[in-house]
N, C-alpha and C positions, 0 to 999 in steps of 0.2 A: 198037399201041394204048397200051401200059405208054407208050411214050415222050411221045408225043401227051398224054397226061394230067401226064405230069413239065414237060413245056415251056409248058403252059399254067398249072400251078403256079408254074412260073416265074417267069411273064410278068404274073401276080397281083402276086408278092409286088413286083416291079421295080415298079408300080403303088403299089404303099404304100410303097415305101421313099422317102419324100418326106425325109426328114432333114438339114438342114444344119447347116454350120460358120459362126459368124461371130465377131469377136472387139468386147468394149465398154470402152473407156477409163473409168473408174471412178478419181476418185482420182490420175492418171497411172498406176494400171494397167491391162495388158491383160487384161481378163478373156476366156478364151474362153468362146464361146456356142453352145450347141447347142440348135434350132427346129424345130418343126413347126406349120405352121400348118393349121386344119382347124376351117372353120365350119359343120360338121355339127348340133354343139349350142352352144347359146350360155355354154361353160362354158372356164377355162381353168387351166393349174397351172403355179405354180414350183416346181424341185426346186435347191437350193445347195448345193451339196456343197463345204465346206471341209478341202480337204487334207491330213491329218498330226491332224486331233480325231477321231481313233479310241484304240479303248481300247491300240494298239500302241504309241502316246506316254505312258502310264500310268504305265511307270519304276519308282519303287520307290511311285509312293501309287497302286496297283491300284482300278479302280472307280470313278476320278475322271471320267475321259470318258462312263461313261454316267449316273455322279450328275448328271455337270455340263448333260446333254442334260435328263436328269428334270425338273432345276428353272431350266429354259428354260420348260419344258411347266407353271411353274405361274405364268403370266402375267407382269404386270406390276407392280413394287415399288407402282405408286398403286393398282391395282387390283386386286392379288390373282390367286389362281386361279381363284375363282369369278365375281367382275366381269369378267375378261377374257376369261373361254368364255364369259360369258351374250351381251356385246359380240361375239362372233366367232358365236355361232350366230342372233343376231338376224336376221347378213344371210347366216345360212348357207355361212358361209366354215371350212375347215379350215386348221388350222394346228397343224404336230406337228414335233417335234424329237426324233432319231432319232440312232446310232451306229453303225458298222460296225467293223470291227479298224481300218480305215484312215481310215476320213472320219468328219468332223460333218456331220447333212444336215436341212436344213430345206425342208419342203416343204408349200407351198402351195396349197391350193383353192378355187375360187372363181365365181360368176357371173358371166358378164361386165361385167353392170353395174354389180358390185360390186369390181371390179378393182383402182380407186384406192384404196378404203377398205380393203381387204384388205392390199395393198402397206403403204401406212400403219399398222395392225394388226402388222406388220412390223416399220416402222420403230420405233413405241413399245416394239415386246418388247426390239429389239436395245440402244434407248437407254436402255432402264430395266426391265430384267429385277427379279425380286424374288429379288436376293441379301439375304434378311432371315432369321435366325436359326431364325421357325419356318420357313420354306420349306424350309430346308436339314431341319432335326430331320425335316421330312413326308416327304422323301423318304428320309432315311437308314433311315425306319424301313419303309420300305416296300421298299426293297431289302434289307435284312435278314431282312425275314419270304419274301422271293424263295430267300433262301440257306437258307433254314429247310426250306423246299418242296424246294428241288436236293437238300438233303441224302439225302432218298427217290426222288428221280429218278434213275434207274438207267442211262437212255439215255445222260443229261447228265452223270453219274457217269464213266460208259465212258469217251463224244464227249471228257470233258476229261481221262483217262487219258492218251487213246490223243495228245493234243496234246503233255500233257507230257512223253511218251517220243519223240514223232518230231522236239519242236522245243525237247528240253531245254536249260536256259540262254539262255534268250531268249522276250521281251515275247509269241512266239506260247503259249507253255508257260502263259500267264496266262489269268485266269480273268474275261473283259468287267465279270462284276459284283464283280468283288472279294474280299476276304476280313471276315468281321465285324471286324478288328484294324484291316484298314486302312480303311473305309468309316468306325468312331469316331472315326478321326483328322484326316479332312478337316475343312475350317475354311474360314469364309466370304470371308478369305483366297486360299483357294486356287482358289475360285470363278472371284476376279477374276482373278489370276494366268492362269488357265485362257482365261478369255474373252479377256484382251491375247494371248494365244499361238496359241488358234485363228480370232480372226477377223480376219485380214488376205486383202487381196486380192490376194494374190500366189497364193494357197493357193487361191482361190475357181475353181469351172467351175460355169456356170448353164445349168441346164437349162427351154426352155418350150416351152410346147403348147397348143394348142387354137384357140379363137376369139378368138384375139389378133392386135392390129396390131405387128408382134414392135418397132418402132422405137421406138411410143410406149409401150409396157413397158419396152423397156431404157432408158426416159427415166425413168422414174416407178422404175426399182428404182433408179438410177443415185442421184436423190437422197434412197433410201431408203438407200443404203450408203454413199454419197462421206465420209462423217467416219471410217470404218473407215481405218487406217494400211495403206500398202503391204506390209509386211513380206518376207519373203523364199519364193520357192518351197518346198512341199516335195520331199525328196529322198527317195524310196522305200529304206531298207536292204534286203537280201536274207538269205534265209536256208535255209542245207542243211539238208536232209530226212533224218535221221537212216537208215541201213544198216544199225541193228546187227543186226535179225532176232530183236528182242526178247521178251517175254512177261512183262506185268503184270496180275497179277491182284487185285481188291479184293473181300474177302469181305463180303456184304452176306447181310441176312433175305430172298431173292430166291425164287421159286420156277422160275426162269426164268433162263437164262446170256445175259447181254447183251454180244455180241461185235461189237466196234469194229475196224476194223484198217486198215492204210496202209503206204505204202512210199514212195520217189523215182519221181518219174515225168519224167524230165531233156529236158525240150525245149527247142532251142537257136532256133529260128525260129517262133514260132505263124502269119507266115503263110504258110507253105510244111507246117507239119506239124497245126494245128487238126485239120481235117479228118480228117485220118487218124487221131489221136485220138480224136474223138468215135465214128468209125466202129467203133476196136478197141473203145473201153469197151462201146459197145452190145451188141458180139456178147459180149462178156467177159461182164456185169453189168448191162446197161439196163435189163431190167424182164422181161417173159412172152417165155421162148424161150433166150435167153442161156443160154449154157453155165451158170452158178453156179445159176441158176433151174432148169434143168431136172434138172441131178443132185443138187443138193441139195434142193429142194423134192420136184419132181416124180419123178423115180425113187428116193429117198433118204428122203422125206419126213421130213427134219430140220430144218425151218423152213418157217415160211409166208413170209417175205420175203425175200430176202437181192440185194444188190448190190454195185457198186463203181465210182466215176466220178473222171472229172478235174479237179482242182483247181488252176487257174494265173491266176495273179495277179502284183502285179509283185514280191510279199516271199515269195512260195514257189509249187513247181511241184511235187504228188506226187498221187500215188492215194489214194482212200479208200473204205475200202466197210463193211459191216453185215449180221448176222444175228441173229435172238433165236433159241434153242433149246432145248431140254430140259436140263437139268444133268446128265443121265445119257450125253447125246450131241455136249455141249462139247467134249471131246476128240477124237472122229470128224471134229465139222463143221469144226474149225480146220483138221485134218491134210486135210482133201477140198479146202478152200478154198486151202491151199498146194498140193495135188495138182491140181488145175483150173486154176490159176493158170500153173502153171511147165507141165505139156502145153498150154497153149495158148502162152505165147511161143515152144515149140520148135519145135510145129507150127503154128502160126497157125491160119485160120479156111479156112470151107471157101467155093466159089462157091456154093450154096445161103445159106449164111449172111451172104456178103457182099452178094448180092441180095436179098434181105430186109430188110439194114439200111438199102439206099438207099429202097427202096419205101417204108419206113417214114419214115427220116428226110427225105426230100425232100417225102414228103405234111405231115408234121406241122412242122416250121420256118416254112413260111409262116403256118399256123394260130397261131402262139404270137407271128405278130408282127401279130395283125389290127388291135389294137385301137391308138391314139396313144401312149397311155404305157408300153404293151408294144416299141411300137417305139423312142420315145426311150430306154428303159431299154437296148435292145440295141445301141442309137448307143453310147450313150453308153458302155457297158462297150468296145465295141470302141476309141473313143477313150482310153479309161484306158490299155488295153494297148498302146495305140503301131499300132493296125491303122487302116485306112481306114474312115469313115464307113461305106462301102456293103458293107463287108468281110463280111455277111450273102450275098451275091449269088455271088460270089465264093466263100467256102464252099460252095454249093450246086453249082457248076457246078465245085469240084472233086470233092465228093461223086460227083457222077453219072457222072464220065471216070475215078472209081478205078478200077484194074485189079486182080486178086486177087495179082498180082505187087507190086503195089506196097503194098498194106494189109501182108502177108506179112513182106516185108523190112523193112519200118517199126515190127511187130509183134518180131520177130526180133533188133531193136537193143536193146528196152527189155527187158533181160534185169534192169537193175536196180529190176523192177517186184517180179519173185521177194524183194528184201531185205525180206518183212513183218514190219511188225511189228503183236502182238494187245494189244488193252487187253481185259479183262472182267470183267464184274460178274458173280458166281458165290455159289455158296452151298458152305462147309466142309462142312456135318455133310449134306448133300443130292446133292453131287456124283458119286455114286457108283454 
């Protein structure tokens, strides 16, 4: 019966995995293009993701990728930021400009009737953004008062501890929004400088969806971006995941120890090893049941949440996980977390536990990809990584043919999961 219900899950998701590839000359560049088309509602969205305008091309002026995204987002030099959202929600179109470590991403929403106008909306912001003195000052001050907030963010405190110890000496160790020293220093200058560097279309992947005719869209963005310059691909750097098995601690007014931590998680093929991946983190760290959950919440009761999952991308590949605890049982829960951690690579997982995790993950994967932009978003991340389009499918149907021999010895190699290292937010005079 179990199986019967996993093959018609299956047979579901092959149903929605409607996603293609195509490529649009823009410019004499190749843009590639990834589609879905789906005239369920009369509604459709662009997603632009340009290449290398993440805050990881930052350098030495920290803050500038996601200033420079802010004051995207406050319209157009004629129009302001208030004329140009009044303009944009007349006909109920969205439009937001966004940043990741790696990309600039603009993405578009819209009615379909209001498709051309929205595009257009587009092309105004691109061709005359409001690089103007106060735009700049509105947003500097507004990310300021953000650092202001972080500075009692304890989590965000941790999260960017535990970055600067696993990827010390490099743009990952940096902090997206910056430092108040260096966010002063920007200059309406460096706006523009910025803008010539991230928007060529060599660096550009577009993503569409919905109730679109996909030809006459890539006609109508084509000469919303044709004055955009070629420039040159970006080239993804990489970076090692720091071994040393460290411990940093920040003493903060906490009532509460905020424990961050990570190691190298060294995979040399995702698509032969994904899989097996997702499968070990589950049983490691996924959520209700997992080994970190059950001894440490549920028999242990020294945290109400605690995990650990994988993070692989194309500029780093390691683990990371989290627990908040009492300051009297910071020191237990670290030392349990390295003890759970290293008994599970020596001994792996059990067939109890390995069967649980396919029930789970083979039910819930097709669920997370029902909706269109659930599913582009998952195209699309496969595409970044160099895997197949349908590479969703594919994970599933290795999922379900793992053998417990094989999760085991796959569990068994990544002994350099053990190298943790802790960031945490603690309290001196409390910890005791």
């Amino acid at each position: 019966m179990k199986k019967i219900l996993i093959t018609l899950l299956l047979g579901v998701f092959m149903g929605l995995q409607a996603s293609a590839l195509t490529h649009q000359e823009i410019n004499q560049a190749k843009v590639p293009v990834i589609y879905e088309e789906n005239h369920l509602l009369p509604m459709g969205f662009i997603h632009l993701a340009f290449r290398g305008g993440g805050s990881l091309s930052d350098k030495n002026q920290l803050g500038l990728a996601k200033l420079f995204a802010q004051v995207l987002n406050e319209g157009t030099k004629e129009l302001g930021a208030v004329g140009f959202a009044q303009l944009l929600e007349q006909k109920a179109i969205s439009l937001n400009v966004d940043t990741s470590t790696e990309d600039l991403q603009i993405t578009l929403e819209f009615l379909k009737e209001y498709e051309d106008e929205a595009i257009t909306r587009l092309k105004e912001l691109l061709k005359s953004p409001n690089f103007t003195q106060n735009a700049l000052e509105k947003v500097k001050t507004r990310m300021l008062a953000q650092l202001l907030q972080k500075e009692s963010d304890f989590d965000y405190l941790a999260k960017l501890t535990l970055k600067q110890e696993l990827f010390a000496n490099t743009p990952l160790a940096n902090a997206a929004l910056g430092t108040k020293e260096s966010l002063q220093k920007i200059k309406l200058e460096d706006l523009k400088q910025q803008f010539a560097k991230v928007f060529e279309l060599n660096k550009l992947v577009v993503v569409l969806g919905g109730d679109l005719k996909i030809d006459q869209t890539l006609k109508r963005l084509d000469n919303a971006l044709n004055f955009l310059p070629q420039g040159k691909a970006y080239e993804e750097p990489y970076f090692e995941t720091s071994d040393k098995k460290s411990e940093k601690i920040l003493y903060k007014d906490t009532e509460q120890a905020f424990v961050y931590f990570g190691a190298p998680f060294k995979i040399k093929d995702l698509k032969q090893d994904l899989a097996k991946s997702k499968v070990m983190m589950f049983v490691l760290g996924g959520g209700f049941g997992s080994r970190l959950m059950e001894k440490i919440r549920v028999q242990e009761g020294l945290a109400y949440s605690v995990y650990i999952r994988s993070n692989f991308s194309k500029v780093a590949h390691f683990a990371s996980g989290y627990l908040q605890t009492k300051l009297s049982t910071q020191a237990k829960s670290v030392a349990l977390v390295k003890k759970i951690i290293k008994e599970f690579i020596e001994k792996g997982m059990t067939q109890q536990e390995l069967d649980d995790a396919k029930k789970f993950l083979l039910g819930s994967e097709p669920l997370r990809n029902e909706t269109i932009s659930s599913r582009l978003n998952t195209t699309y991340n496969y595409f970044y990584l160099g895997l197949p389009l349908d590479f969703n499918q594919t994970l599933l149907n290795q999922i379900q043919k793992m053998s417990l021999k094989e999760i085991n010895d796959f569990i068994k190699e990544h002994t350099e999961i053990n190298d943790l290292t802790f960031a945490i937010v603690s309290n001196k005079k409390k910890d005791k």
